[in-house]
C-alpha positions in Angstrom: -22.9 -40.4 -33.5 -20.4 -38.3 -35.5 -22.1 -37.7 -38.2 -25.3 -36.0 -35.6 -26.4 -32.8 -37.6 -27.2 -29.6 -36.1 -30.1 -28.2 -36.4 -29.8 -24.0 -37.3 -33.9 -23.4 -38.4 -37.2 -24.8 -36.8 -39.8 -27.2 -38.2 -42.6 -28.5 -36.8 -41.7 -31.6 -37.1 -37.7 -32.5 -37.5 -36.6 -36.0 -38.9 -33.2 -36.7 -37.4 -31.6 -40.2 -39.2 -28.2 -40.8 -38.2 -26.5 -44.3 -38.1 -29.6 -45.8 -38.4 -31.9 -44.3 -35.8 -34.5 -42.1 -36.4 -35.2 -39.7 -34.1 -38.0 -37.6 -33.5 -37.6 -34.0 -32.2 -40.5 -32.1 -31.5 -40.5 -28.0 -32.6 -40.9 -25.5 -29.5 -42.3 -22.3 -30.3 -40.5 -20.3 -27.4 -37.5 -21.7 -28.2 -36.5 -21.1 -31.5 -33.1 -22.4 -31.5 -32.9 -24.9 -29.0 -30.9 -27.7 -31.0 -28.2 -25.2 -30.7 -28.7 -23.9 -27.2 -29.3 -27.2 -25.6 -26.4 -29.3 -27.2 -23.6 -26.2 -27.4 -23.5 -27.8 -31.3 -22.4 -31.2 -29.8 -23.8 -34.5 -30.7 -27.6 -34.6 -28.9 -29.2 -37.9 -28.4 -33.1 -38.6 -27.4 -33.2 -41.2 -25.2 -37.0 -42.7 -24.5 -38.1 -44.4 -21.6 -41.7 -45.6 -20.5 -43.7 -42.4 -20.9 -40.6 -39.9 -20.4 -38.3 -38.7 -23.2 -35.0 -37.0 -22.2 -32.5 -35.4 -23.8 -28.9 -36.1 -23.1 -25.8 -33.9 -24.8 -22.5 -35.2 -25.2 -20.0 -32.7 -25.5 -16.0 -32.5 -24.6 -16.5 -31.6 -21.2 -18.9 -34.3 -20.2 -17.7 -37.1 -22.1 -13.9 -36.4 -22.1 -13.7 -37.3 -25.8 -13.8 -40.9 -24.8 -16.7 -43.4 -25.5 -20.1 -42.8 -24.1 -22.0 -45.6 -23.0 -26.1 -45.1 -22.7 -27.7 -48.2 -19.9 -31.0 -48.4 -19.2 -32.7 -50.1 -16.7 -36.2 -50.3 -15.9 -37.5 -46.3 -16.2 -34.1 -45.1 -15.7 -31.2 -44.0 -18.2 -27.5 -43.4 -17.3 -24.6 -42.4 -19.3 -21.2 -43.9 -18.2 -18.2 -42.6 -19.5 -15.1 -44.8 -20.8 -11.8 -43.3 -20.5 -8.4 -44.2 -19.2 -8.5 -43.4 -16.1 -12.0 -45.4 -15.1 -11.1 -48.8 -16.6 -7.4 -48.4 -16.7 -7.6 -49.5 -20.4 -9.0 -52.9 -19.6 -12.2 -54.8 -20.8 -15.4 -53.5 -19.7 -18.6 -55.8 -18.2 -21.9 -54.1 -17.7 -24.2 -55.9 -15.0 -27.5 -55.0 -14.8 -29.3 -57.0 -11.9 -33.0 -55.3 -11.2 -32.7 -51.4 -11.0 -29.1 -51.6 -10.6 -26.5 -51.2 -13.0 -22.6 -51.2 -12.1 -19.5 -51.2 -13.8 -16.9 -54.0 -13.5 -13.3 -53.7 -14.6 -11.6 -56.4 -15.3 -7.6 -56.0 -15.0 -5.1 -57.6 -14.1 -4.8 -56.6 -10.6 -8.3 -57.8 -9.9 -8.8 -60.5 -11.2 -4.8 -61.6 -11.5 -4.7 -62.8 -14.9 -7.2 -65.8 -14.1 -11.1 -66.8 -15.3 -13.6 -64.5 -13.7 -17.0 -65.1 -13.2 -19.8 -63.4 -12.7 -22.8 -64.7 -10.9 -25.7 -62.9 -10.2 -28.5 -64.0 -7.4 -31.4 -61.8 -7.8 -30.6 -58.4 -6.6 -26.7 -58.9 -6.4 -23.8 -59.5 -8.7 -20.7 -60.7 -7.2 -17.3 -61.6 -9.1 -15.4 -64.6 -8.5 -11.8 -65.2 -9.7 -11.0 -68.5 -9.9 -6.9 -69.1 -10.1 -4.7 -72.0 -8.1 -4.6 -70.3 -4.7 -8.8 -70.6 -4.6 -9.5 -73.5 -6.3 -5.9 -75.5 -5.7 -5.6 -76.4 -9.6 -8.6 -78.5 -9.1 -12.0 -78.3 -10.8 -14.8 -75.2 -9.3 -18.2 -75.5 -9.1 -20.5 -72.6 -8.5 -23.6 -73.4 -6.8 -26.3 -70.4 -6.2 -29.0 -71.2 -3.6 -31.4 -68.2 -2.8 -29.5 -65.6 -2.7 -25.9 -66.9 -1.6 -23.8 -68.3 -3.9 -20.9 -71.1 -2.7 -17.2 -72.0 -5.1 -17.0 -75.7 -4.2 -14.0 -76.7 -5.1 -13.8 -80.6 -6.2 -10.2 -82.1 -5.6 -8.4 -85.0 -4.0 -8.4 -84.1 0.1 -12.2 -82.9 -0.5 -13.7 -86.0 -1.5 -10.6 -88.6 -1.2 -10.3 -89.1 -5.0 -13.8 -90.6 -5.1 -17.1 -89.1 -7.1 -18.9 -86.3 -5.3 -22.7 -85.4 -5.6 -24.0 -82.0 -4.6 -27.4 -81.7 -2.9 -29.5 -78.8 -2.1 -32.4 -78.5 0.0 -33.6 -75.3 0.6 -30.6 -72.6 1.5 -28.2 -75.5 2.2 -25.3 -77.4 -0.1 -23.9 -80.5 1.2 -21.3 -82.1 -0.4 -22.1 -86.4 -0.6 -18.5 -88.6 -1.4 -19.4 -91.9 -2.5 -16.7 -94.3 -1.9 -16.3 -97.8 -1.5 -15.5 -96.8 2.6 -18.9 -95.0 2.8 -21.5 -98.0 1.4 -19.0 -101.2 2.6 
């Protein structure tokens, strides 16, 4: 978006290509200038959804000179902002689940250096860290039934060193050990 033009005489019709995107801005009479007046000679992008178009400015001020992100969900456009101070200068993950869209940072102090996963049960999206003090250095399973989601964690004191099966009927999990003590 650097290279966004601005716009100094009317058209009726104005052709904006930049970075591969062609947008198309549409010539008010009243307004005259309104590339200049609306977007204080920033970058302006046109951002379409459904049946509504609306126009969205980044400038210093709103964006902090830091990386503008544009997330749409459903009939409904946000703009988050990337800078230091939000994600501490650590990786990014944008979960959209229905309408909703929310930021996760992942850093070191939430997550503690281990896997993360994310697992998302219709309208919610939780995150799950999975190092030795949760799991014990054994093997996690995530299992998602309706809308709860369970870590089963698969090691010697849980099913006495023997295969386990997971069954689920309806909202419940149960956990079946098949050993030579269960079948005689």
């Amino acid at each position: 978006m650097s290279d966004f033009p601005v716009i100094s005489y009317p058209s009726d019709a104005i052709l904006i290509k930049c970075q591969k995107l062609l947008l198309l801005a549409h010539y008010d009479s009243v307004d005259h200038s309104f590339i200049a007046a609306t977007a204080k000679r920033e970058h302006v992008v046109f951002v379409t959804v459904g049946y509504y178009t609306s126009i969205y400015t980044i400038n210093a001020a709103t964006a902090k000179r830091e990386s503008v992100v544009f997330v749409t969900v459903g009939y409904y456009t946000s703009i988050y902002t990337i800078n230091a101070a939000t994600v501490k200068h650590e990786p990014v993950v944008f979960v959209t689940v229905g309408y909703n869209t929310s930021i996760y940072t992942i850093n070191a102090a939430t997550v503690k250096r281990e896997p993360v996963v994310f697992v998302t049960v219709r309208y919610c999206t939780s995150i799950y860290t999975i190092n030795a003090a949760t799991v014990k250095g054994e093997p996690a399973v995530s299992i998602t039934v309706g809308y709860c989601t369970s870590i089963y964690t698969i090691n010697a004191a849980t099913v006495k060193g023997e295969p386990a099966v997971f069954v689920t009927v309806g909202y419940c999990t149960s956990i079946y050990t098949i050993n030579a003590t269960n079948f005689k």
